[in-house]
C-alpha positions in Angstrom: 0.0 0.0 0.0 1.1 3.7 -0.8 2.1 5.9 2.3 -0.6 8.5 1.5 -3.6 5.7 1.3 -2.5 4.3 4.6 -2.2 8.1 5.5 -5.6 9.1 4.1 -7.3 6.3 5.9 -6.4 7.1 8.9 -7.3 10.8 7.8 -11.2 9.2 7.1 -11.4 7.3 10.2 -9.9 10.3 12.2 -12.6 12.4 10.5 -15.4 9.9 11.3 -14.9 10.2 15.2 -15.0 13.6 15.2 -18.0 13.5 13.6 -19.5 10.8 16.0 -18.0 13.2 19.4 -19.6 16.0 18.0 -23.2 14.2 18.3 -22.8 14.0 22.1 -22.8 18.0 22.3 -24.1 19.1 25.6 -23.7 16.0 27.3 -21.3 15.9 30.1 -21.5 11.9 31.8 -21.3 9.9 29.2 -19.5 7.5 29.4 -19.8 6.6 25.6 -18.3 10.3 25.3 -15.0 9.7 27.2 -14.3 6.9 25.4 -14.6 7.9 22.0 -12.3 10.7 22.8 -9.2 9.0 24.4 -10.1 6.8 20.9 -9.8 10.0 18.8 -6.4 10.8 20.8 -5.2 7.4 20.7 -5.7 7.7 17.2 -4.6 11.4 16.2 -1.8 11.2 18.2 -0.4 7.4 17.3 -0.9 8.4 13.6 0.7 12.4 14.2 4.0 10.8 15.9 4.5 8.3 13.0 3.7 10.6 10.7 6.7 12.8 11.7 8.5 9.4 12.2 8.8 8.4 9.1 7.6 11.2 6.5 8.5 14.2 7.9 12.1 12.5 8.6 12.6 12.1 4.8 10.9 15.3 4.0 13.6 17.0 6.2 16.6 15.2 4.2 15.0 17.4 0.9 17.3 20.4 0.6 14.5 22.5 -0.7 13.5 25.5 1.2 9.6 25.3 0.2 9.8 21.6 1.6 11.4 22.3 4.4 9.1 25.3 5.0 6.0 23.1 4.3 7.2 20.4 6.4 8.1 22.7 9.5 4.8 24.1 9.1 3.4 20.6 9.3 4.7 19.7 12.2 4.2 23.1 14.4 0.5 22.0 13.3 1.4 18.4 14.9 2.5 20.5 18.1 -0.7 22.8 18.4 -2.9 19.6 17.8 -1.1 17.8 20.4 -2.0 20.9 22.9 -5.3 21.0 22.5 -5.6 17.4 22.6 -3.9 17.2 26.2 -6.1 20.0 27.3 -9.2 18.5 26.3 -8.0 14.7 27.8 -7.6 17.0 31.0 -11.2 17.7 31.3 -13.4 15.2 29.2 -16.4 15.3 31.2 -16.6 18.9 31.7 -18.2 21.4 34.1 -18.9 23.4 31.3 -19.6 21.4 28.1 -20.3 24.0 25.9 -16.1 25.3 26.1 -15.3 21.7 26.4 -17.4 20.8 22.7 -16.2 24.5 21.1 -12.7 23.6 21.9 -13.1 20.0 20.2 -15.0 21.9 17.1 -11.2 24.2 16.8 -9.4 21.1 17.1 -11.3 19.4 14.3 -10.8 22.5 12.4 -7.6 22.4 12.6 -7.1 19.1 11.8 -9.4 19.2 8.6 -7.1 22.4 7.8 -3.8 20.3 8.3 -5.0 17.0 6.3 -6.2 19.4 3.3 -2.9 21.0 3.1 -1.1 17.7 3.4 -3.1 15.6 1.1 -2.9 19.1 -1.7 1.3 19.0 -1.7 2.8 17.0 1.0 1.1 13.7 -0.9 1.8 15.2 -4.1 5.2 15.5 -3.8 6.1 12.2 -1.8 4.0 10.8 -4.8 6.6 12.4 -7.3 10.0 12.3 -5.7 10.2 8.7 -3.4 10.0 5.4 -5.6 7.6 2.8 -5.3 9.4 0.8 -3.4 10.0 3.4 -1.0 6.4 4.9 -0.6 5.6 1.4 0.3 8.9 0.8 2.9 7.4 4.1 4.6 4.3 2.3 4.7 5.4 -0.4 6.3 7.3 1.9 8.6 4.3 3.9 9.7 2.2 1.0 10.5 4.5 -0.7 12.6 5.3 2.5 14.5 1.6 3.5 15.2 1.3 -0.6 16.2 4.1 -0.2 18.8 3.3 3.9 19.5 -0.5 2.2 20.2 0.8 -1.0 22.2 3.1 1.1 24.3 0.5 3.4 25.0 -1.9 0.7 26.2 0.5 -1.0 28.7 1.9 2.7 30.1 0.2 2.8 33.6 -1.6 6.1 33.4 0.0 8.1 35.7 2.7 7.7 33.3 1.1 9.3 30.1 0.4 12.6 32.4 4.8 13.0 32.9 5.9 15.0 30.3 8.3 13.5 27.9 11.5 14.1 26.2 9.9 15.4 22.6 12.8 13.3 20.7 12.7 10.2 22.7 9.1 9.7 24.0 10.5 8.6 27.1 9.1 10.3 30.6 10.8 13.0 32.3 11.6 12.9 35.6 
């Protein structure tokens, strides 16, 4: 499979539980609610790390200032997503739903904003300047990171995710 299928995928599903959280507006016990987020951040962030894992790596090796500007960009966006997502883990059942849902609505904004962007020229070029064979070795790549990124996640004790971690490594501070 092509790196910006698996990508776009992901982009689909990612776009499909927005769509679900944002039909639970108003409601702050739900149960079904704060589980379909940590899904959404499971998700968005597993895919975002791997994502910068293996195509923004090669994208950074391209001595071309409007790629390296367009993948910087891409990754502040990475950053700023990752924020918002923390802050909204923070407080999933809110006290006051209506900031809670708002701030998810600027999150999916800015996600739909980032994934238009990518697939318009970051897929485009990948598409035109890696191989084959090496679209579908970053494939490969990005599905077994987001496998382990998801299965590490899963066996972290919570306390742990809260720690804040070395941005190169992943690993908890201490």
């Amino acid at each position: 499979m092509d790196i910006a299928k698996a990508l776009n995928r992901d982009h689909k599903m990612i776009s499909v539980l927005f769509k679900q959280l944002e039909s639970y507006c108003g409601e702050t016990k739900s149960a079904g609610l704060k589980e379909l987020y940590l899904k959404l951040h499971e998700t968005l962030s597993c895919h975002a790390k791997a994502e910068e894992r293996v195509v923004y790596k090669r994208l950074f090796t391209v001595k071309k200032q409007d790629v390296e500007f367009m993948t910087h960009e891409s990754a502040i966006e990475h950053e700023l997503v990752d924020k918002l997502l923390t802050e909204l883990k923070r407080s999933v059942q809110p006290k006051n739903p209506l900031k809670w849902f708002s701030k998810l609505k600027v999150l999916r904004e800015m996600v739909e904003h980032h994934v238009q962007e990518e697939e318009k020229y970051i897929f485009k070029y990948v598409k035109k300047n890696f191989s084959r064979l090496e679209r579908s070795e970053m494939t490969e790549e990005f599905v077994k990171i987001k496998e382990e990124l998801k299965t590490s996640r899963k066996l972290t004790p919570a306390y742990q995710n809260r720690r804040p971690r070395n941005q190169e490594t992943g690993v908890a501070a201490h």
